[in-house]
N, C-alpha and C positions, 0 to 999 in steps of 0.2 A: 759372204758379205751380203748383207742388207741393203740396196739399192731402190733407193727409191726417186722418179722421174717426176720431175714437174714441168707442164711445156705453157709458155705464154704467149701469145698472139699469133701462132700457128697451131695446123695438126700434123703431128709428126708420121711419117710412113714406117710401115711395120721393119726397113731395109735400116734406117737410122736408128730407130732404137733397141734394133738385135746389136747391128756397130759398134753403137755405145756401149750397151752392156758387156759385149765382148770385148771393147777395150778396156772399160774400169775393170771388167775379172782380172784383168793382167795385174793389177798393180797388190790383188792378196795373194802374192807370191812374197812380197816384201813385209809384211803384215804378221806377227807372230800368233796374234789371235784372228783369224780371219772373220770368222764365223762368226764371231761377235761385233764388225767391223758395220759401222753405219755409215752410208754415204747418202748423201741428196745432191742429186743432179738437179739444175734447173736450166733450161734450153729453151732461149726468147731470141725471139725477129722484132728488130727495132728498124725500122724501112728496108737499107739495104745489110743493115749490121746484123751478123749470127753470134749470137750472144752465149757464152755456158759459165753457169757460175760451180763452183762444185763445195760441200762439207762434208768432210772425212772426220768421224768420231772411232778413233779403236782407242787400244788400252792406253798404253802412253801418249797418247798423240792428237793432237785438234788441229786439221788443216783443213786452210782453205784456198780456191784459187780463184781465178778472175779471166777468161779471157773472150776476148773476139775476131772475127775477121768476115768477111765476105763470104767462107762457103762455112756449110754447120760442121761437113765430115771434118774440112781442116780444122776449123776452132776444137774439136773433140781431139782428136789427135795431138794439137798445142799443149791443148789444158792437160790431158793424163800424162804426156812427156814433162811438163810442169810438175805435176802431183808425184812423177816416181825419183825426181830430182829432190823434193822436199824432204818425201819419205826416205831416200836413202840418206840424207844430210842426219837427220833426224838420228835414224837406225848408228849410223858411225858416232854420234855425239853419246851415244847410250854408251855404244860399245868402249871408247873412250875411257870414258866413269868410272865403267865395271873395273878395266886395268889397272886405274888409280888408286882401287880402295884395297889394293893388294895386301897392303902392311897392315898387322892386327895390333892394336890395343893393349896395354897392362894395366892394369888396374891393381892398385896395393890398398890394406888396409893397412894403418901404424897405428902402435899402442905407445904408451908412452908409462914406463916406470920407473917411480922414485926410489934410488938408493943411496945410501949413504957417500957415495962417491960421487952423486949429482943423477940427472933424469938420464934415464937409457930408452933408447925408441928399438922398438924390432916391430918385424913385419909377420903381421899374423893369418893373414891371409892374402892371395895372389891371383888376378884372374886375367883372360886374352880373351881377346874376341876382333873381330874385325865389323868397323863400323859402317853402318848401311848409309847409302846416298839419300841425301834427302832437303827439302827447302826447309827453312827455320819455321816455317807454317805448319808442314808435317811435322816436324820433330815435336813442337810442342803438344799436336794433339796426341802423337805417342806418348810423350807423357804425361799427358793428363790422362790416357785410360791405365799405366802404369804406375805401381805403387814404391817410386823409387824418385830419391830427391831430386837427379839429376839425371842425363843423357848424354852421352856421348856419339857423336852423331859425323857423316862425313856430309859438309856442306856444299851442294852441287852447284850452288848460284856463286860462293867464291871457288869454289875446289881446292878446302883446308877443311880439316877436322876442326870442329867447335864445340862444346857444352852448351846445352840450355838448361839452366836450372830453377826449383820451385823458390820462389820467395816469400815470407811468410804473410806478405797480406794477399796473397792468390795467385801475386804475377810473375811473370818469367822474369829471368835472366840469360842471358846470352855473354860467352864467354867465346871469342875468335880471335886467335894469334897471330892477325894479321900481320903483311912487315908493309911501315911504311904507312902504316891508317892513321 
């Protein structure tokens, strides 16, 4: 983790900010990408009030937290008990998702032939796959870099599979099977 300290209207002793930094290591255990995890600690004395603000930038995740109280080591202690509360909330909400997108997809292609008996439809090609979680923000920029009319998509903000597809003056469409919308 990348850690980096800011301290305002005091000077911190060398006993506090080893503290702190061995407390925030604690919480890239939870962290899948650690290594590339960004934090900013900020640590301010407002009269009697010890102040820590904290921003957590990793892969899927932007948090932040807020706390204070009379001693610095308690507010530090507060805040990353906070922060591993978030991150695990966070962590189970992924985990979640991933369970849900269990069931895969078919996709048919149908032709449609005229005989003397009237039109006959068969299915000429067949395809699965299971559809990735994602906001209707990302799905459309997947496909706008792909060369395919529509997307099948599993929608993480309702938690229902939707379509977005191209329309012919440039813009999307959004197709969700809500019940009850």
């Amino acid at each position: 983790m990348n850690t980096a300290f800011h301290f305002k209207n005091f000077e911190p002793s060398p006993g506090l900010r080893e503290y702190a930094l061995k407390r925030f290591e604690k919480l890239s255990k939870y962290m899948n990408n650690a290594e590339e995890a960004e934090v900013i600690v900020t640590l301010m004395v407002e009269k009697t009030r010890q102040i820590v603000d904290v921003v957590i930038n990793a892969d899927f995740m932007h948090i932040s937290a807020h706390e204070r109280s009379e001693d610095m080591y308690s507010t530090v202690d507060m805040i990353t008990d906070k922060l591993e509360s978030q991150i695990r909330k966070i962590r189970e909400k992924m985990k979640d998702r991933r369970k849900q997108v269990a069931s895969p997809v078919r996709m048919d292609v149908v032709t449609f032939t005229e005989t003397p008996e009237g039109t006959v439809q068969s299915i000429v090609e067949a395809d699965k796959y299971s559809p990735k979680p994602m906001n209707v923000e990302e799905a459309a920029e997947q496909l706008k870099t792909m060369d395919y009319e529509f997307l099948v998509f599993f929608n993480s903000d309702t938690d229902r599979v939707n379509v977005i597809y191209k329309l012919k003056n440039g813009d999307y469409g959004l197709i969700d099977p809500g019940v009850g919308v």
